[in-house]
N, C-alpha and C positions, 0 to 999 in steps of 0.2 A: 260563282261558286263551282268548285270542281265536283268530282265523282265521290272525291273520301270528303266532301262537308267544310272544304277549305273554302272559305272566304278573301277575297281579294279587295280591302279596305279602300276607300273612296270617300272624302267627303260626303258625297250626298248619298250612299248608301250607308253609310255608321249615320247619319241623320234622320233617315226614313227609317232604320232598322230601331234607333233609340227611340225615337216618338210608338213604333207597332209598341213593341215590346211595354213602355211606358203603357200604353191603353192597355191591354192585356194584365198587366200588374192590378191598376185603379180597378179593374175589372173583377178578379176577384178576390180585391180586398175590400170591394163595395164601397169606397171611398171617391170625394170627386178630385179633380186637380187644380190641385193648392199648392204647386211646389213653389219654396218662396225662396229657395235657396240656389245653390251656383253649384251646376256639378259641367266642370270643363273637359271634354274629349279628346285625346290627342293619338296621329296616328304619326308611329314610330316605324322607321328602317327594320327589319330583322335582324337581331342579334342572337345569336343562338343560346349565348354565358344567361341570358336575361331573361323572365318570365313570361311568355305571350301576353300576358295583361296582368295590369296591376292597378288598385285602387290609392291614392295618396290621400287624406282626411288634413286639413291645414285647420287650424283654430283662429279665430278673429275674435273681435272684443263683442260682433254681434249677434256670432255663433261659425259654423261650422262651412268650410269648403270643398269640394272632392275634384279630383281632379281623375279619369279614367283614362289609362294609356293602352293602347293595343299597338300590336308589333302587327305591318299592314296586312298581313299572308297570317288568320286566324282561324281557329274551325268555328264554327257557327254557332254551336252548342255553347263554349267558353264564353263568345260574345253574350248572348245571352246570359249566363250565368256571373258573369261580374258587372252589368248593368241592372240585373235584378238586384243584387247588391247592394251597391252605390246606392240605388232608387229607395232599397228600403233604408238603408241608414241616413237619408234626411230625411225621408219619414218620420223616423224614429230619433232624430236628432233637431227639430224647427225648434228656434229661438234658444239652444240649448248653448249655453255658455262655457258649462262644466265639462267636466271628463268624456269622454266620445263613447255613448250607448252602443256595444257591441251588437250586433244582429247573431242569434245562434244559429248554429248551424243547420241543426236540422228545417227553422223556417226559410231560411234560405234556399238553399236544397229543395225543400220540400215542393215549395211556391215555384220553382224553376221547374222541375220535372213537370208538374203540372203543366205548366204554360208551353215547355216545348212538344207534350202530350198534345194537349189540343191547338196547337196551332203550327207544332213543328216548322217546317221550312220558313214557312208564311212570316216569318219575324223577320226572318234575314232575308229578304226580296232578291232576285237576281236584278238587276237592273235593265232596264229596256223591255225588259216583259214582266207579267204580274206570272209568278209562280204559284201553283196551286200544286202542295200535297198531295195525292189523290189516295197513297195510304195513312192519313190519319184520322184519329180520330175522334171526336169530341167528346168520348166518353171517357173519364180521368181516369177508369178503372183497368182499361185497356195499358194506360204508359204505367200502371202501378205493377200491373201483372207483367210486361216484360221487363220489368227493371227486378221485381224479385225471383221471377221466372221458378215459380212454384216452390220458394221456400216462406218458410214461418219468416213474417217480419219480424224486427228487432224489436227489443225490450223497450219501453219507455223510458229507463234508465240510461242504457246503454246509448239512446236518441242523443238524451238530454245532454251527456259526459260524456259523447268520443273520444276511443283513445287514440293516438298517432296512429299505431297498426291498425285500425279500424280504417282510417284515413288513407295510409299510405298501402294497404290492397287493392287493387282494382276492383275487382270480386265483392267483397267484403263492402268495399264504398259503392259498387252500386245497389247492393240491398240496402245501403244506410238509406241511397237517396229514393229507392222503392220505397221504404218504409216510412221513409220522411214525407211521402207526398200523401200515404194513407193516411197518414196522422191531420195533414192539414187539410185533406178532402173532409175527414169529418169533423175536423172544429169549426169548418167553412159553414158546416148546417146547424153546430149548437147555436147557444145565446140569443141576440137580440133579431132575431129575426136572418138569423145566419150571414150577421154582419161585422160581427165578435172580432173577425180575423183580422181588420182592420185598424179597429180599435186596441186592440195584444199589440197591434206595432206601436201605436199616439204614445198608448200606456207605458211606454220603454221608457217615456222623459219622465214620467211622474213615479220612475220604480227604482229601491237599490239594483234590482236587476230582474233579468227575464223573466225568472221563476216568478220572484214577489208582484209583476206586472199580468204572468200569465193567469195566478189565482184571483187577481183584481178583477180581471176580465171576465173569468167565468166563475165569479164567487156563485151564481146560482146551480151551476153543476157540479164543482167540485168545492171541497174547505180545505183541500191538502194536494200533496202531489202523490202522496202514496195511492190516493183516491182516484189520481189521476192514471196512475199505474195500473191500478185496479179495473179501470174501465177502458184502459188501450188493452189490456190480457184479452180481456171477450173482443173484441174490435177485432185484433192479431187473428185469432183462433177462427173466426168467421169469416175472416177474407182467407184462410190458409185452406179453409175446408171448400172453401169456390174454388180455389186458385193452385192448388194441388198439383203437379203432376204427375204422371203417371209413376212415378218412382216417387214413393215416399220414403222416407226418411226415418228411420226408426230413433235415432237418437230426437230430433222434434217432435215425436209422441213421447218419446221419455220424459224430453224437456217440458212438454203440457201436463204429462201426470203428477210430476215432480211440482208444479207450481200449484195444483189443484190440491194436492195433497199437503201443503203450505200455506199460512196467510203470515204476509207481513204486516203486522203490527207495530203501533208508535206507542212509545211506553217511557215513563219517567220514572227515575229511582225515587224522585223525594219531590217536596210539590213544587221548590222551587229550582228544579235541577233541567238541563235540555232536555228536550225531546230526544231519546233515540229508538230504534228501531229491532227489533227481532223476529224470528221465524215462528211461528207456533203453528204446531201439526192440528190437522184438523181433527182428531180425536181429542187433542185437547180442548180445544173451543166449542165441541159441543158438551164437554165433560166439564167444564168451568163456566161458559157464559150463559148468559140467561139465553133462554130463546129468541125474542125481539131482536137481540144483537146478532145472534147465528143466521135468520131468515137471512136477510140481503147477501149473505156471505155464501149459504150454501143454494142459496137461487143462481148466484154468477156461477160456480163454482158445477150447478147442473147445466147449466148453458150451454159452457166450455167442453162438459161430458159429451152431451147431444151433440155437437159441430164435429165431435171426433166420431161421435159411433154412427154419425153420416158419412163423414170421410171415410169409415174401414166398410161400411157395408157397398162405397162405389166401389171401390178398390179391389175388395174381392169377388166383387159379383163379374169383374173384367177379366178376371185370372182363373188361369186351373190352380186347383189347392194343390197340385203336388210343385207348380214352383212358385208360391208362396214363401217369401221366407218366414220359417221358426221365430223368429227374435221376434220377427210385426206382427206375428200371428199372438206372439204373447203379450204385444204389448197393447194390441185391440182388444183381448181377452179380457185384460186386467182393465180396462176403460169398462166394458160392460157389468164387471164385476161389481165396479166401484160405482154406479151408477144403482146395480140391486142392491147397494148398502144403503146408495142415499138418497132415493126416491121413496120408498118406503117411510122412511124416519121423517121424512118432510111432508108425508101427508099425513103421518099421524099425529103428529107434534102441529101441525096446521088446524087438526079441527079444532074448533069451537067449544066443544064438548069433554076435553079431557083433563078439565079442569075440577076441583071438588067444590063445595062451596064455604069451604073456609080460606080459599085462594090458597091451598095448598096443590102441588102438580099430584097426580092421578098416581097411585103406585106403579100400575102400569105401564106409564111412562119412563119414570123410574128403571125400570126395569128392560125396555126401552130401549135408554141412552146406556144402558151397560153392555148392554150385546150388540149394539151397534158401535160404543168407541172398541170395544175388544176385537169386529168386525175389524174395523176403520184400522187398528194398533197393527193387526196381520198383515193388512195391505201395505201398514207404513212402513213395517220390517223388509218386505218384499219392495218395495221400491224404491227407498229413503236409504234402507239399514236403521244399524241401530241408533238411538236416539244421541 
């Protein structure tokens, strides 16, 4: 392997490099090895018209074959990332007969940044000597923060539906694959014993597809994806507020206000119509919904607040306030703001006590939720506009 990470293919190191890499995968997908399938390796001349590697998926009557080609002169990284590939789509393809279970992208991605995180070089061996890394490092949080390099990871959305321009950035693709590996660092600790990750891949044969595979897997955490959405927002927000750099970003504090200031809701016109979705401000939901329903909402929603008015108090406690900028300065302002609206209204609406006892709510309260959505409507003109 040269200086830039180039690879020089050899039978017996695409052999040793497929087997690391293979353990590292089983490793953390907590699963053991069971490959019962045929995934063939071939190493190709350079061609420059041609792909550096390519996966082929052949069908047989008793399921699935892959066939992985590398052009001999490869970067290392690539290697890696279309073996982890291949490896998960028989995973996620044994004994399958039917149509070819895509692997999405983000767990792709995701699983690979990890793996080149803690074990970097070490996958791809120089041959004649054991190579040891000496800068990396085994903590996942380490290859997550260079890869976003101090920006807010992406939307759970935006994970799940890549668009081509997302793809074909440099830039842009490598926070997808930063953000893709925070995603799967912490589904690695939900579920059954933080072994879920494994099982989201089995689950791909038994699914019309990923999504419907991914709720199967953590029906105990989540019933929806919007849900799922909802609890990558706080995840995002709290690795952004570690992970910061020293230049923040005023449009990603917009974009956190903006979404705290919002909940997306699933809503049907009639009972037997789809599900679909809409934005409702949060003076509305606390001016419409019952309580019960508002708690879990505006608990994330103070979480999100906290991780930001941590981030602005590092921030400017590093800076002279005369070159602070105006915009950030307004836009931590209005986080604290918004924080005196809704820390108050959640611990009085919390007690125990402001109930009457013909179970009707307290006038008080009443009176309450009017000067707080009216609060809340100020904030939403100032941040939103108009409705």
């Amino acid at each position: 392997m040269d200086s830039q990470g180039i690879a020089n293919l050899t039978p017996a190191l695409l052999s040793v490099s497929c087997e690391r890499i293979k353990g590292e995968l089983l490793r953390v997908l907590k699963i053991e090895d069971r490959f019962n399938g045929s995934i063939v390796v071939r190493i190709l001349p350079e061609v420059s018209r041609l792909p550096p590697a390519r996966i082929f998926a052949t069908q047989y009557a008793d399921g699935w074959r892959y066939t992985l080609e590398f052009q001999e002169r490869v970067h290392w990284t690539l290697l890696v990332r279309t073996t982890v590939e291949a490896l998960l789509l028989e995973i996620a393809n044994r004994g399958n007969p039917n149509q070819l279970n895509p692997i999405p992208l983000w767990l792709s991605e995701g699983i690979t940044t990890l793996l080149i995180g803690e074990s970097s070089r070490e996958l791809v061996p120089q041959m004649n000597r054991e190579f040891k890394d000496l800068s990396r490092s085994m903590d996942p949080l380490v290859a997550i923060a260079a890869k976003t390099s101090g920006r807010s990871p992406l939307g759970f959305d935006v994970m799940a539906f890549p668009s081509d321009s997302l793809t074909s950035n440099t830039n842009q693709f490598q926070l997808f694959q930063g953000s893709s590996a925070l995603l799967v660092h912490h589904l690695r600790l939900l579920g059954r014993g933080g072994g879920s990750l494994g099982s989201l891949v089995f689950s791909f044969n038994q699914s019309l597809n990923w999504q419907t595979g991914f709720l199967k897997t953590y029906q105990a955490e989540f019933q929806s994806l919007l849900e799922v959405e909802k609890w990558w927002a706080v995840q995002a927000s709290a690795f952004y507020v570690q992970n910061a750099s020293r230049e923040i970003s005023t449009e990603t504090i917009d974009r956190f206000l903006r979404s705290i200031l919002q909940e997306n809701v699933e809503v049907a016109r009639s009972t037997n119509s789809p599900v679909g979705r809409r934005l409702l401000r949060l003076s509305d939901t606390i001016e419409q919904w019952p309580f019960a329903a508002q708690l879990p909402v505006l608990e994330r929603k103070m979480t999100q607040l906290r991780h930001l008015s941590v981030l602005g108090s590092r921030y400017f406690s590093r800076r002279n306030s005369a070159a602070v900028d105006p915009e950030l300065r307004t836009r931590f302002d209005q986080v604290r703001r918004l924080m005196d609206v809704l820390d108050p209204y959640l611990r009085e609406r919390s007690n125990s006590g402001n109930l009457v006892k013909r179970g009707d709510v307290d006038p008080r309260i009443r009176v309450l939720v009017q000067v707080t959505t009216e609060r809340l409507r100020l904030m939403e003109q100032e941040i939103l506009g108009s409705p």
